[in-house]
MMTF fields as JSON, N, C-alpha, C and O atoms, coordinates in Angstrom:
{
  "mmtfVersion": "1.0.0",
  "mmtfProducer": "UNKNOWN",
  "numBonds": 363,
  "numAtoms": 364,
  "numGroups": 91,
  "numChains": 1,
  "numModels": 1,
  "chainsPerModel": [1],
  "groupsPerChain": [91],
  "chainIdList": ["A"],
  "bondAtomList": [4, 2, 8, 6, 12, 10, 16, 14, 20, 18, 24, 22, 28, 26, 32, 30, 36, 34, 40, 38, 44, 42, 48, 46, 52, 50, 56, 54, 60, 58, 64, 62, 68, 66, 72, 70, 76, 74, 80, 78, 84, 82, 88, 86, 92, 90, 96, 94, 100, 98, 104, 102, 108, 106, 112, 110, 116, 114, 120, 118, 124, 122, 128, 126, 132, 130, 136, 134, 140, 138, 144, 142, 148, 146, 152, 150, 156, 154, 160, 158, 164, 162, 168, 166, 172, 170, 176, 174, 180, 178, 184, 182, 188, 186, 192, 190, 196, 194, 200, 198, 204, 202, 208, 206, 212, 210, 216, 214, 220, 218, 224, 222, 228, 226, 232, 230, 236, 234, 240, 238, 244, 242, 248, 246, 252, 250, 256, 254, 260, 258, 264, 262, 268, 266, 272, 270, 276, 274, 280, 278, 284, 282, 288, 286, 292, 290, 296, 294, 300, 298, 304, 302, 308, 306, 312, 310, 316, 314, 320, 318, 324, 322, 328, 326, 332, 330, 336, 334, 340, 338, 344, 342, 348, 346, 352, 350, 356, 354, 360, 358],
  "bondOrderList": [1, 1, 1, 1, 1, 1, 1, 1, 1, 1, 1, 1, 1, 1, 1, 1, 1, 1, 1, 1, 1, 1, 1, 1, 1, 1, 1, 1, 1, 1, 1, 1, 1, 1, 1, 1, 1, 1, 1, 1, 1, 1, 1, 1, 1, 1, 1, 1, 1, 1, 1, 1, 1, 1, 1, 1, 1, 1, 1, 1, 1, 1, 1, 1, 1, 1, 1, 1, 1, 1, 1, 1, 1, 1, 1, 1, 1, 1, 1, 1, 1, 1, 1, 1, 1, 1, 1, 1, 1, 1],
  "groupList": [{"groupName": "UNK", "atomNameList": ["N", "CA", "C", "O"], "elementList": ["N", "C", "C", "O"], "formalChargeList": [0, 0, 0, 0], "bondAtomList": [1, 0, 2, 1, 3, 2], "bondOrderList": [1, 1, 2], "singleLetterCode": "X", "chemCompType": "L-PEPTIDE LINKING"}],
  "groupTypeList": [0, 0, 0, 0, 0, 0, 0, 0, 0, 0, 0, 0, 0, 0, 0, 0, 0, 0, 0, 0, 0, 0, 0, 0, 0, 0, 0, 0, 0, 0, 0, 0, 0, 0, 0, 0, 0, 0, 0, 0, 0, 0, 0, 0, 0, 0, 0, 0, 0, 0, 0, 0, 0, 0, 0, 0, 0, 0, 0, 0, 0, 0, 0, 0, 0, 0, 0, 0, 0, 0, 0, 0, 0, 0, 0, 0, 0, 0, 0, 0, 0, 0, 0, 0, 0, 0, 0, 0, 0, 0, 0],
  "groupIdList": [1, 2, 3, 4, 5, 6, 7, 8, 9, 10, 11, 12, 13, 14, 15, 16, 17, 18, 19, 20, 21, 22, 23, 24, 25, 26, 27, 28, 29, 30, 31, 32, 33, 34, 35, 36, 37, 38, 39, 40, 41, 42, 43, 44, 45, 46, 47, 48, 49, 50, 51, 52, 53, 54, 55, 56, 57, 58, 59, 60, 61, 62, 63, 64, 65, 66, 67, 68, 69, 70, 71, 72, 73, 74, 75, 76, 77, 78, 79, 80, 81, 82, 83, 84, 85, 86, 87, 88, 89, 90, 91],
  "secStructList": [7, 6, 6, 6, 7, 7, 1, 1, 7, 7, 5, 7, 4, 4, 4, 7, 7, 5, 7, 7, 7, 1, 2, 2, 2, 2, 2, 2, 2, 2, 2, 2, 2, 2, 2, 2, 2, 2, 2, 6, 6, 7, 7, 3, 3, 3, 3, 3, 3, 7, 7, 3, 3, 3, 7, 1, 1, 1, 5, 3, 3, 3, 3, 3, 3, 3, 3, 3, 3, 7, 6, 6, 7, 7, 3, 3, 3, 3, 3, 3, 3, 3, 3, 7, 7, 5, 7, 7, 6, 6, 7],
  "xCoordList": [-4.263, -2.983, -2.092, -0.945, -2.348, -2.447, -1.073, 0.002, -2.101, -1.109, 0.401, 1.457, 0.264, 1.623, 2.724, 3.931, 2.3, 3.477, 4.384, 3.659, 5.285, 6.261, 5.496, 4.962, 5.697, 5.717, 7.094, 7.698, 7.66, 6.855, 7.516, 8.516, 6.331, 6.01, 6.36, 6.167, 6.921, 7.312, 6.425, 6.603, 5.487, 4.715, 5.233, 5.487, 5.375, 5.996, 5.066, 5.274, 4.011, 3.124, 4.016, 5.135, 3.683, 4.259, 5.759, 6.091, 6.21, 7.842, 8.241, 9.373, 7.311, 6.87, 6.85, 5.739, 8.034, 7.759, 6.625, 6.795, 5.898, 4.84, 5.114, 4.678, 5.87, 6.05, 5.434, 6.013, 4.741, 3.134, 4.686, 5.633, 4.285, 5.123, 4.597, 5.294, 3.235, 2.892, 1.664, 1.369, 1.182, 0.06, -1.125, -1.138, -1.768, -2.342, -2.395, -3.225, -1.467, -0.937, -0.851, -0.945, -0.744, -0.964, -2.155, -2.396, -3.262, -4.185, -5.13, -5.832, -4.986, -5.344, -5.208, -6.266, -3.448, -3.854, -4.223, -4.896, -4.056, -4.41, -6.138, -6.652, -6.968, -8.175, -7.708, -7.013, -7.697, -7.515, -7.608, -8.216, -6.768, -6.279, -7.448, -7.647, -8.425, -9.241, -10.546, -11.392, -10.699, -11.791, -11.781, -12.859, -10.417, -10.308, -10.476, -10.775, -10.292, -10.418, -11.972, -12.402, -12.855, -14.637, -14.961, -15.772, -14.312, -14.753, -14.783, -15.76, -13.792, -13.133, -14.189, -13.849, -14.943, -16.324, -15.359, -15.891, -14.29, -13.765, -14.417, -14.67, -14.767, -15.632, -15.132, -15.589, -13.923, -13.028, -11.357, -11.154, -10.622, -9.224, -8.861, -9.039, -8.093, -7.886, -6.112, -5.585, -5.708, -4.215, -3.983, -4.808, -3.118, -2.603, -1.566, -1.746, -0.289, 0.595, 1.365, 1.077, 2.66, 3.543, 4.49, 4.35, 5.747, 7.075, 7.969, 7.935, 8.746, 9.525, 10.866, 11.422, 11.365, 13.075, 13.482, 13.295, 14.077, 14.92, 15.994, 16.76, 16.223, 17.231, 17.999, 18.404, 18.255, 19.214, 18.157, 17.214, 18.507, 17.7, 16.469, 15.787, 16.022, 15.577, 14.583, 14.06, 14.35, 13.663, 14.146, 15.155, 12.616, 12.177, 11.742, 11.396, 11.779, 10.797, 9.964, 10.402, 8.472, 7.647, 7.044, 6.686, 6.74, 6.086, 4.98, 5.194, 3.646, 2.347, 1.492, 0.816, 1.293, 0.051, -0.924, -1.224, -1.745, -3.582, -3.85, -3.076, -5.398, -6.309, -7.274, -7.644, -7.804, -9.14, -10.422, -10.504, -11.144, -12.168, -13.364, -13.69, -14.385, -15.501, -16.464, -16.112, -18.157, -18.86, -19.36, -20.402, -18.99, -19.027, -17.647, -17.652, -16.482, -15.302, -14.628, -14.26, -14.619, -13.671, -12.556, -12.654, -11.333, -10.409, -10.327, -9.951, -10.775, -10.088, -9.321, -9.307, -7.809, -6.571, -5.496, -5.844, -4.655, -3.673, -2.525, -2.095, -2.0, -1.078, -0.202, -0.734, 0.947, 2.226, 2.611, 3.108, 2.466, 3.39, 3.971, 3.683, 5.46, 6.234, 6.699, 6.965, 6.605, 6.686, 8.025, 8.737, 8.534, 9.712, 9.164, 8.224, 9.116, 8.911, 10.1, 11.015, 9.76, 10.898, 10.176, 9.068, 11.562, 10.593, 10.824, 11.477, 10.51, 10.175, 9.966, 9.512, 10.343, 9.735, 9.053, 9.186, 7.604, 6.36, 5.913, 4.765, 7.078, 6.822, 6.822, 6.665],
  "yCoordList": [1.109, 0.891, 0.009, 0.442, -1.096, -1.635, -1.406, -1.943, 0.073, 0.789, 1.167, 1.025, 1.617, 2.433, 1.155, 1.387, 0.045, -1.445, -2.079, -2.333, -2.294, -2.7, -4.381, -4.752, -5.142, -6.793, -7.356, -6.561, -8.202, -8.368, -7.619, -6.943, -8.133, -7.382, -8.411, -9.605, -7.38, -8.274, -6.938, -5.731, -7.934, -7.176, -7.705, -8.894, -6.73, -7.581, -7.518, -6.932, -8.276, -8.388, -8.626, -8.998, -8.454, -8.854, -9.91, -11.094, -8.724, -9.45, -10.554, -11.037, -10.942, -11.886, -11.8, -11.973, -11.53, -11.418, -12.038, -13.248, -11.691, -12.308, -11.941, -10.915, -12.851, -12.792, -12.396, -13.295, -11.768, -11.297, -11.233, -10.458, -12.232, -12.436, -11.71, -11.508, -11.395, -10.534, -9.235, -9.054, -8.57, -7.412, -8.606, -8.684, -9.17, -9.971, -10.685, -10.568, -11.253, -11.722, -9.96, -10.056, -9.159, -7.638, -7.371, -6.996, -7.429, -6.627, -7.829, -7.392, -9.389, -10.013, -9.807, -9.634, -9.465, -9.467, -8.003, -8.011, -7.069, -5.8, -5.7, -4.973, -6.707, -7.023, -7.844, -7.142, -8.87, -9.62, -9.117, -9.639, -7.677, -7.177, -6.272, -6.261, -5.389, -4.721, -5.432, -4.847, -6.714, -7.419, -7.965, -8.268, -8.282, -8.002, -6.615, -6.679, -5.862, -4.727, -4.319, -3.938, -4.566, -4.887, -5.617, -5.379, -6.786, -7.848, -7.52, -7.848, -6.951, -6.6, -4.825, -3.903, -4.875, -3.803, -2.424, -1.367, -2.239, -0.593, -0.309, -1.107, 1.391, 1.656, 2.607, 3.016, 2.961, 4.211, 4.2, 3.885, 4.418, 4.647, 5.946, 6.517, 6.705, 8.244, 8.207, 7.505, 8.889, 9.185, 9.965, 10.878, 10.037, 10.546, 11.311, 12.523, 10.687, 11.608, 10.668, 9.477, 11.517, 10.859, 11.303, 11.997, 10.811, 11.031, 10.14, 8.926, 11.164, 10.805, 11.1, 12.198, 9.891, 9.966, 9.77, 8.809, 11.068, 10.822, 9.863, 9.779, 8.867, 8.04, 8.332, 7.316, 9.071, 9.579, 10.545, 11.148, 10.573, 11.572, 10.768, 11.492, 9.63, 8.738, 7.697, 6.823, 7.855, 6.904, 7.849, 8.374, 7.601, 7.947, 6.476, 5.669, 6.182, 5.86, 6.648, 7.779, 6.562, 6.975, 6.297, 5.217, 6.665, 5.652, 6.582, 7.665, 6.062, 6.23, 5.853, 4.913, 6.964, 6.353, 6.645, 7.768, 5.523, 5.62, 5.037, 4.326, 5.464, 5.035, 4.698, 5.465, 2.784, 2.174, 3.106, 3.332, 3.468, 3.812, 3.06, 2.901, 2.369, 2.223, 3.181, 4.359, 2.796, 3.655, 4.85, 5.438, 5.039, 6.132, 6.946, 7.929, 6.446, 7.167, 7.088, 7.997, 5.481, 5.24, 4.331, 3.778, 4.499, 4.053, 2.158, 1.585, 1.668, 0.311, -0.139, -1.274, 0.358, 0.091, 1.283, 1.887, 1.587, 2.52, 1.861, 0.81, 2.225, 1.023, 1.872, 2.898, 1.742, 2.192, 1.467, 0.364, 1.925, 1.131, 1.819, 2.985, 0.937, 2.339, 1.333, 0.146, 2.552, 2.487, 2.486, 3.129, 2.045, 2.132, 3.357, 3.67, 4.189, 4.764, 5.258, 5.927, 4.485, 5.05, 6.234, 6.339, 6.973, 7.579, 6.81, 5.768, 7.135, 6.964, 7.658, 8.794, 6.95, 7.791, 8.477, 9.654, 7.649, 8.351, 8.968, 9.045, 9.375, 10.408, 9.255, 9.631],
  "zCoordList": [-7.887, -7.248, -8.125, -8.233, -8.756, -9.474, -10.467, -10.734, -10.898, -12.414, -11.813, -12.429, -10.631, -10.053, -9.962, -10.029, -9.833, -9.407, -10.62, -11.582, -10.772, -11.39, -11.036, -9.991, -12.325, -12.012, -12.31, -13.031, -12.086, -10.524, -9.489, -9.245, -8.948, -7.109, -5.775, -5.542, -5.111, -3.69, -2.506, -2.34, -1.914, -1.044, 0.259, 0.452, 1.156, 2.79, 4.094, 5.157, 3.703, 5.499, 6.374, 6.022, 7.698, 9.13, 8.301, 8.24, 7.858, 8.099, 7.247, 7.269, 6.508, 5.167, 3.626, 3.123, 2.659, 1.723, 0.678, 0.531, 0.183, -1.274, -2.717, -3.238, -3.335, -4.094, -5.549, -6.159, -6.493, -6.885, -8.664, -8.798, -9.473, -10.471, -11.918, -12.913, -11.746, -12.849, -12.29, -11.108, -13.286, -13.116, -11.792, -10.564, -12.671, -12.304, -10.704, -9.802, -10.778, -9.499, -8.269, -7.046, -8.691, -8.191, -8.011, -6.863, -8.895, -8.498, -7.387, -6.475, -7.669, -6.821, -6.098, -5.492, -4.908, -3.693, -3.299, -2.268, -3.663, -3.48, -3.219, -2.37, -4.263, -3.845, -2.92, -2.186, -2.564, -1.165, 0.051, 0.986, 0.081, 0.941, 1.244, 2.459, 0.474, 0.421, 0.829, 1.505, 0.405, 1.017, 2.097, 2.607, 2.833, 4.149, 5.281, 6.473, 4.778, 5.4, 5.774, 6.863, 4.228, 4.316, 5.094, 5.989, 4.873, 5.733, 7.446, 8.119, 7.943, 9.307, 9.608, 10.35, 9.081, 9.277, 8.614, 8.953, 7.898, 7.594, 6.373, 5.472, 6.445, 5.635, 4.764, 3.697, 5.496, 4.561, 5.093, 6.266, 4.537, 4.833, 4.611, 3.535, 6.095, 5.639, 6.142, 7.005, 5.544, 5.505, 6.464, 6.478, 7.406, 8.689, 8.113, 7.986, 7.668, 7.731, 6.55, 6.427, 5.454, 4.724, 5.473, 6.48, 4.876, 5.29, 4.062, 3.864, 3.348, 2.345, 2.083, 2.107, 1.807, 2.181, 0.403, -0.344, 0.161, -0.968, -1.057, -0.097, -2.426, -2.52, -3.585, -4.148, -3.94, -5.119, -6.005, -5.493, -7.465, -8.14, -8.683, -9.409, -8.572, -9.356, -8.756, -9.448, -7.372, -6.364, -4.694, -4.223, -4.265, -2.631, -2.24, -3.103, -0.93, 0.669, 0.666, 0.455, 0.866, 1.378, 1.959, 1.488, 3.107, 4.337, 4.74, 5.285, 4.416, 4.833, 5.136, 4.716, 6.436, 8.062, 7.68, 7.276, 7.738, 7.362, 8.543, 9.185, 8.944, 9.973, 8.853, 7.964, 9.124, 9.105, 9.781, 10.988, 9.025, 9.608, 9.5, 8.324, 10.603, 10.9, 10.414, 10.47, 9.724, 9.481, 10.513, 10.224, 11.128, 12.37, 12.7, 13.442, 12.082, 11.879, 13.431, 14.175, 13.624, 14.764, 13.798, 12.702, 14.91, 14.194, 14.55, 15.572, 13.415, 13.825, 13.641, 14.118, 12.687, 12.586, 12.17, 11.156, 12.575, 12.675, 11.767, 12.242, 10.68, 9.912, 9.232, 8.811, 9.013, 8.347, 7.339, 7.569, 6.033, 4.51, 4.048, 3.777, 3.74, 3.078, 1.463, 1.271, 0.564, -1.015, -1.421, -0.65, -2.248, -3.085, -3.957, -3.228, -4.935, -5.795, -6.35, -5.87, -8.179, -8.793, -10.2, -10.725, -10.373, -11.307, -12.839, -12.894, -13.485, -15.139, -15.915, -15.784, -17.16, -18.15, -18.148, -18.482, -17.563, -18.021, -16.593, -16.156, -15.997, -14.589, -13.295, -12.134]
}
């Protein structure tokens, strides 16, 4: 996930910007965030649905629903993040 982020990075929990000033500072909380999810018993994350809003020729919104899954494939969290994505050079 990591590779796809521009540094720096502004990540927004519950309404909270985090400021993430290099690569580094990125892949930390991205682990952070992943070892919480272990931690909280999820054993897999499956994608529900995208939805992508063009912003000119050059950058979309994409906002995508994943369900937490438990090792038995109950849902323990239902969650919505939506992406900036710009394009580039290198696609």
């Amino acid at each position: 996930m990591t590779e796809f982020c521009l540094a720096p990075f502004v990540a927004i929990r519950e309404g909270v910007p985090i400021h993430l000033p290099d690569r580094d500072a990125v892949r930390d909380h991205f682990g952070a965030m992943i070892d919480a999810y272990r931690g909280g018993g999820v054993a897999t994350r499956k994608r529900v649905e995208s939805d992508t809003r063009e912003l000119g020729e050059h950058a979309v919104f994409t906002t995508v629903r994943r369900n937490a899954l438990d090792s038995e494939g109950n849902v323990l969290r239902d969650t919505r993040t939506t992406y900036h994505l710009l394009a580039t050079r290198d696609g």
